[in-house]
C-alpha atoms as one frame of an Amber mdcrd trajectory, in Angstrom:
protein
  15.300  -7.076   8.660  16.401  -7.285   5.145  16.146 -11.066   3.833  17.638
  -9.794   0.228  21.031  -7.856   1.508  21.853  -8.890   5.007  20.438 -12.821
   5.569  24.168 -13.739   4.541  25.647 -12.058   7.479  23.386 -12.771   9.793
  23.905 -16.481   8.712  27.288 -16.125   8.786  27.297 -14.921  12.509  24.957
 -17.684  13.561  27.169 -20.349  12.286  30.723 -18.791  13.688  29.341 -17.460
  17.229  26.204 -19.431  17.566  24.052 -16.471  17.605  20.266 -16.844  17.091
  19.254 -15.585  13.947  15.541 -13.854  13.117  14.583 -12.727   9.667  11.762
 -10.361   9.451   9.674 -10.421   6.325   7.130  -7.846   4.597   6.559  -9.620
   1.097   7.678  -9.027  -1.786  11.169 -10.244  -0.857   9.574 -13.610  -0.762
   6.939 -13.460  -3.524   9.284 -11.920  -6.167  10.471 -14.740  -8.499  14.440
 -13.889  -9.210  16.489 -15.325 -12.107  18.357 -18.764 -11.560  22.022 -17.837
 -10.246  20.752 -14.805  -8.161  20.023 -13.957  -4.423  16.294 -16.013  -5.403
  19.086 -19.427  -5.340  19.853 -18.576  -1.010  16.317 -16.976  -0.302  14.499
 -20.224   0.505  17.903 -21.391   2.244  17.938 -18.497   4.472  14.164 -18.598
   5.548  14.428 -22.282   5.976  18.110 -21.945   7.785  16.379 -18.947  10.667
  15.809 -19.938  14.625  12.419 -18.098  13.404  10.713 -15.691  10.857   8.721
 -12.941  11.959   5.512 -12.447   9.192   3.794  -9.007   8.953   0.599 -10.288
   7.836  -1.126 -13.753   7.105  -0.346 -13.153   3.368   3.262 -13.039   4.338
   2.494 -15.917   6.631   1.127 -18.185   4.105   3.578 -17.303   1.269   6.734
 -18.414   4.112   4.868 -21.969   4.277   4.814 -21.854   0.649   8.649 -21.943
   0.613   8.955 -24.140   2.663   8.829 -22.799   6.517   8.105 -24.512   9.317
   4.845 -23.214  10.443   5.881 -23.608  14.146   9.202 -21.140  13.653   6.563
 -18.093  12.375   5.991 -15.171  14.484   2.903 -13.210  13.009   3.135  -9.788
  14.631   1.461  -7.488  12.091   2.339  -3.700  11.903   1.178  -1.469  13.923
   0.486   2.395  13.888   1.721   5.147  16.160  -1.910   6.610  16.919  -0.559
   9.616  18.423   0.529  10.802  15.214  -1.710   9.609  12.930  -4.978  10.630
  14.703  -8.491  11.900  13.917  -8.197  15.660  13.338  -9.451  18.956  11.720
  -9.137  20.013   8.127  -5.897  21.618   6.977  -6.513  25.184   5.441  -2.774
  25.413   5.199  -2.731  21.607   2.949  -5.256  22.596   0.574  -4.054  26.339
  -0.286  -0.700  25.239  -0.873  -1.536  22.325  -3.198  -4.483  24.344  -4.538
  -6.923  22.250  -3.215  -9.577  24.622  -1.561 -12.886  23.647  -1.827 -12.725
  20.029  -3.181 -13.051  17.030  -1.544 -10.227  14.611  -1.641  -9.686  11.445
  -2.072  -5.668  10.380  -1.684  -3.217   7.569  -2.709  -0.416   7.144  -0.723
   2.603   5.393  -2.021   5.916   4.558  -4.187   5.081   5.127  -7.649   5.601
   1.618  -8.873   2.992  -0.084 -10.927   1.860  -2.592  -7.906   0.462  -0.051
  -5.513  -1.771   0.057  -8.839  -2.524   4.035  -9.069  -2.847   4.093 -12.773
  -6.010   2.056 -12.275  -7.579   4.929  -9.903  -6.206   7.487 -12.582  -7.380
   5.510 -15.658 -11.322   5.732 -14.083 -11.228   8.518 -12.329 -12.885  10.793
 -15.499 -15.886   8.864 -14.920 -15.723   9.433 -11.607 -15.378  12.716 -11.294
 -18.290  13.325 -13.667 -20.628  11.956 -11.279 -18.798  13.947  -8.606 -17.650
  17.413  -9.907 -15.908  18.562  -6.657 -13.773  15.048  -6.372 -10.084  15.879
  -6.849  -7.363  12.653  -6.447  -4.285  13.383  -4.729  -1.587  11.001  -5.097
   1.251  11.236  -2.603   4.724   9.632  -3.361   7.655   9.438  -5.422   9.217
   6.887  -8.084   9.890   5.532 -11.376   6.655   5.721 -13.303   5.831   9.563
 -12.072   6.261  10.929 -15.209   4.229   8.106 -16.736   0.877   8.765 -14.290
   1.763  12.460 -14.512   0.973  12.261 -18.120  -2.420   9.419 -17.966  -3.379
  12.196 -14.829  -3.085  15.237 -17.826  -5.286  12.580 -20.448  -7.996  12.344
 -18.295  -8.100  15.218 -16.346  -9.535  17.626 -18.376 -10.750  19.841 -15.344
  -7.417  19.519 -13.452  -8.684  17.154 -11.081  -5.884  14.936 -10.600  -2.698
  16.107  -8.675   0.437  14.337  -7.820   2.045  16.092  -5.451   5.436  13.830
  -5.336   7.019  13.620  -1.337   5.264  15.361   1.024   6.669  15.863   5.046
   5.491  14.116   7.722   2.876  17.121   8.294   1.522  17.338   4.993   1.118
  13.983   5.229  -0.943  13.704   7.868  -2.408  17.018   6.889  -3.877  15.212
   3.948  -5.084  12.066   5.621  -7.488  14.463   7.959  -8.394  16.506   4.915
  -9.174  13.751   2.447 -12.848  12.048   2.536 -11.810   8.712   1.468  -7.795
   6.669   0.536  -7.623   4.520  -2.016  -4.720   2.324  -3.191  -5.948  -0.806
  -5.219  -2.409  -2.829  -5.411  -1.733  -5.695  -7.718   0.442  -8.531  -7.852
   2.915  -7.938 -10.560   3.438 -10.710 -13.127   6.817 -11.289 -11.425   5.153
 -12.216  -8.180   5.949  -8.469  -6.430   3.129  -7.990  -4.375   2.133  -5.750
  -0.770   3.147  -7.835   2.293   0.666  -5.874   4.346  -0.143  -2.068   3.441
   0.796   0.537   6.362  -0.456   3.007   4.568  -3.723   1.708   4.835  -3.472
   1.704   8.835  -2.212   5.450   8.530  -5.448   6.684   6.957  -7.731   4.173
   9.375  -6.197   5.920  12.024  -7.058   8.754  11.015 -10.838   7.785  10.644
 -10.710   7.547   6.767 -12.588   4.846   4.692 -10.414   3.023   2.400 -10.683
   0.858  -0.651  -8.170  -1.900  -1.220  -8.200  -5.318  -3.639  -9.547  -8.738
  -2.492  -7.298 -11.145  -2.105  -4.686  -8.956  -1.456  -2.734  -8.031   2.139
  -4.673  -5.064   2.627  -7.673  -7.133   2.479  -6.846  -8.346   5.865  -6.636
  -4.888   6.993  -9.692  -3.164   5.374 -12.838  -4.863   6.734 -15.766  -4.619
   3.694 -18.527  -2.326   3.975 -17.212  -1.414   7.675 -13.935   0.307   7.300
 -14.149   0.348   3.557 -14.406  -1.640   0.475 -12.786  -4.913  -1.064 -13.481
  -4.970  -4.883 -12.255  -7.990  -7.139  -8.438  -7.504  -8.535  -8.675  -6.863
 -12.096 -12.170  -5.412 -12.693 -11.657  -1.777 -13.126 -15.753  -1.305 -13.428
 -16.191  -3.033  -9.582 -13.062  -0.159  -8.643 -15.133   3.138 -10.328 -18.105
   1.709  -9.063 -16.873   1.511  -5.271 -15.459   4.609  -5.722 -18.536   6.314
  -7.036 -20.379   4.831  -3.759 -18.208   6.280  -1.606 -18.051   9.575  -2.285
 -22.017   9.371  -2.378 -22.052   7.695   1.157 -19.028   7.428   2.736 -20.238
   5.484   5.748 -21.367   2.471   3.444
C-alpha cells in the first residue's frame, strides 16, 4: 500500500519466501518525476516486478501502462465511500455558529493544503464571485504547508470576511459541513513535477452527501464528477471558465 516506503520489503519477501506481492497505487507516487539516484531509480522496477497492481482510477490505470505495466496484471477497483456516514442530511445549526457561519450559504474545499488540490485558484476568484452572490461564504477544510500563504490571498480578497479556513475539522464537523454546504469545489492541478490526484475521495464524500461538485477536466476527478449531472468539469488552467461555473452554480445548483 505504499509503493514509495515499503515496495522494497515486500519485494524482498517475495523473492526469499515466494510470497505474492500486490502494490496498490493512488497517483502521485507514480506521476511524480524524482531526481536520478532516488526511490524514482526502483519505482518502475517495483511496479513492473508485482504479481499485480491494484489502480484506483483509470488515470492511475493509464499512467501504470505508461511505465511500463502489463495491462493484464491491473486490478482497477476504484474507491469507494462508506454511505452510512457520509449521507444526505439536515443542516448543522451547531457547524455554522461555531465557525460563524449563520446565515450564509456555503460552498467548501476539502483537502491538504498543498498547491495541487488548487484552492488558491477558488480563493484568487472568489471576490468576483461573491459580488454576484453576497451571502456566498468559502470554507476551506484542511491542514498543510501553504496555510499561512491562502490564509493571507483569503484576507486580500475578502474584504467582507467571506473566506474562512477553518484548518482540521473532526469527523462530525466534517460531515456537518458537507450537509450544510450548497455546493464543493476543489479544482486540482497537476504540478509541474508531475504530482497530480490519483482519484479524489473527497469528491465521493460530498456526492454522497447529495452535493454538486466542480472538479478540472482531464483530471481524476473528472471520472468521478459527471458534467452538468453531478456537477461541472471546467478546462485546467482557465480561471474565467472556474468563476464562471461557480457563479452558475450558486444561481442554479441543479444545472
Amino acid at each position: 500500500g505504499e509503493l514509495a516506503s515499503t515496495a522494497w520489503l515486500a519485494e524482498f519477501f517475495r523473492r526469499v519466501l515466494g510470497i505474492r506481492m500486490v502494490l496498490y497505487v493512488h497517483g502521485e507516487e507514480i506521476t511524480t518525476r524524482f531526481d536520478a539516484g532516488s526511490f524514482g531509480s526502483r519505482r518502475v522496477a517495483h511496479l513492473r516486478s508485482a504479481d499485480a497492481v491494484v489502480a484506483v482510477s483509470r488515470f492511475t490505470e493509464k499512467a501504470l501502462i505508461e511505465q511500463g505495466v502489463a495491462a493484464e496484471r491491473i486490478c482497477l477497483i476504484e474507491n469507494g465511500v462508506d454511505t452510512t456516514r457520509f449521507s444526505p442530511g439536515p443542516d448543522d445549526a451547531a457547524f455554522r455558529a461555531k465557525y460563524g457561519l449563520i446565515g450564509k450559504r456555503l460552498v467548501v474545499a476539502v483537502g491538504r493544503l498543498v498547491a495541487r488540490k488548487g484552492f488558491d485558484k477558488t480563493i484568487g476568484g472568489w471576490a468576483r464571485v461573491h459580488a454576484a452572490h453576497p451571502d456566498a461564504h468559502l470554507v476551506v477544510i484542511g491542514d498543510g504547508p501553504l496555510r499561512a500563504e491562502l490564509e493571507a490571498a483569503a484576507l486580500a480578497v475578502s474584504e467582507s470576511d467571506s473566506i474562512t479556513l477553518v484548518g482540521a475539522v473532526s469527523d462530525a464537523d466534517l460531515l456537518a459541513a458537507y450537509r450544510s454546504a450548497s455546493l464543493f469545489v476543489m479544482p486540482n492541478r497537476t504540478m509541474p513535477d508531475g504530482d497530480t490526484e490519483g482519484f479524489g475521495l473527497v469528491f465521493v464524500e460530498a456526492m454522497a452527501a447529495s452535493l454538486p461538485c466542480l472538479a478540472l477536466q482531464a483530471t481524476a476527478p473528472a471520472e468521478i464528477v459527471v458534467d452538468r449531472q453531478t456537477g461541472r468539469l471546467v478546462p485546467a488552467g482557465d480561471a474565467a471558465a472556474l468563476e464562471a461555473a461557480l457563479f452558475d452554480l450558486l444561481s442554479d445548483p441543479a444545472g
